[in-house]
N, C-alpha and C positions, 0 to 999 in steps of 0.2 A: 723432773719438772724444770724447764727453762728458766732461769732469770727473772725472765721479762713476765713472762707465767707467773712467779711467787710473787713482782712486783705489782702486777695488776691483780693477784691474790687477797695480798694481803691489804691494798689501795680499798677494794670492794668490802673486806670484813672493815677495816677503820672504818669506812663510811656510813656503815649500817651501824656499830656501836655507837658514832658521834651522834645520828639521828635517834636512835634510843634512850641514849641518855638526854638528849636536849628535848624531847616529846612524850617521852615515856618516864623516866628516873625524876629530874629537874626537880631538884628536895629545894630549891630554892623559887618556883613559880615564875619563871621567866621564859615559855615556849611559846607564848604567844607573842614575846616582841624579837622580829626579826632583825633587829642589830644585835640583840643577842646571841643568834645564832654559834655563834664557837666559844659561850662561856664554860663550856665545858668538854675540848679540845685538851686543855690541858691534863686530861686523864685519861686519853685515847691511847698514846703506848701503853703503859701500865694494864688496862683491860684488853686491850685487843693481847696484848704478850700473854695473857694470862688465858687468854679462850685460847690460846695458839700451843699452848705447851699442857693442856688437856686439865683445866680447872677445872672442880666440880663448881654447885651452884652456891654451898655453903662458901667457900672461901672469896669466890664472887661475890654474894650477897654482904659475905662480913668486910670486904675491902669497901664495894661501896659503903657503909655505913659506916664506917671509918673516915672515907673524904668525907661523907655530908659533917660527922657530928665533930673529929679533929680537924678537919680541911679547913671545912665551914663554919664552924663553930654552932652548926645547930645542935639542939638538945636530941638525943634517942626516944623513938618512943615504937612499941610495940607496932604498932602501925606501918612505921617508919620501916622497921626490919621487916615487916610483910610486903612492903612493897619494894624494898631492896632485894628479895629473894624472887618474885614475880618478874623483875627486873633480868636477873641473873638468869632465870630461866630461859627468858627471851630470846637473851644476849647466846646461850648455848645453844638455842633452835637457829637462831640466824647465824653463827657458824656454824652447826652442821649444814646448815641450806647451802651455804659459800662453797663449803669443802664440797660438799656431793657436784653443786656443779662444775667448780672445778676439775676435778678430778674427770668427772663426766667429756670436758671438753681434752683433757691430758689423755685417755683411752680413746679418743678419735669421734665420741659422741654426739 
């Protein structure tokens, strides 16, 4: 894979986690105000590296809820970890979507 390939790779999964976590995750309710949008940018390496070097969902789910309850200082609550894990799974379907077409366009497809 080219460079430029991994660059515009890995461009496409950041973008799809930062959209995830900002519409989907957001343990603090701010997706609907769009100056909000990159509050939570600051944790796009950390997950994007972690889908990229082959996380399961548990260790995903358990990092988020790490930033919300240390990060954030929100409190845990069952609920909280169900939708940090719903979250994770997500985050794992839309990198294998990334990779599959990637790859797909890397085999001449």
């Amino acid at each position: 894979m080219s460079e430029s390939h991994d660059r515009i790779r890995i461009y496409e999964l950041s973008r799809r986690v930062g959209e995830i976590l900002h519409y989907i995750w957001d343990p603090i309710g701010i997706s609907e105000i769009p100056e909000a949008r990159d509050e939570y940018d600051g944790y796009l390496g950390d997950i994007t590296g972690m889908l990229m070097r082959g996380a399961g969902k548990e260790e995903i789910s358990k990092r988020l809820d790490i930033i919300a309850t240390e990060t954030m200082g929100l409190s845990g609550t069952s609920e909280g970890r169900k939708h940090s894990m719903k979250t994770a799974e997500l985050l794992i379907a839309h990198f294998a979507n990334v990779d599959a077409k990637f790859n797909e366009k890397k085999n001449g497809g």
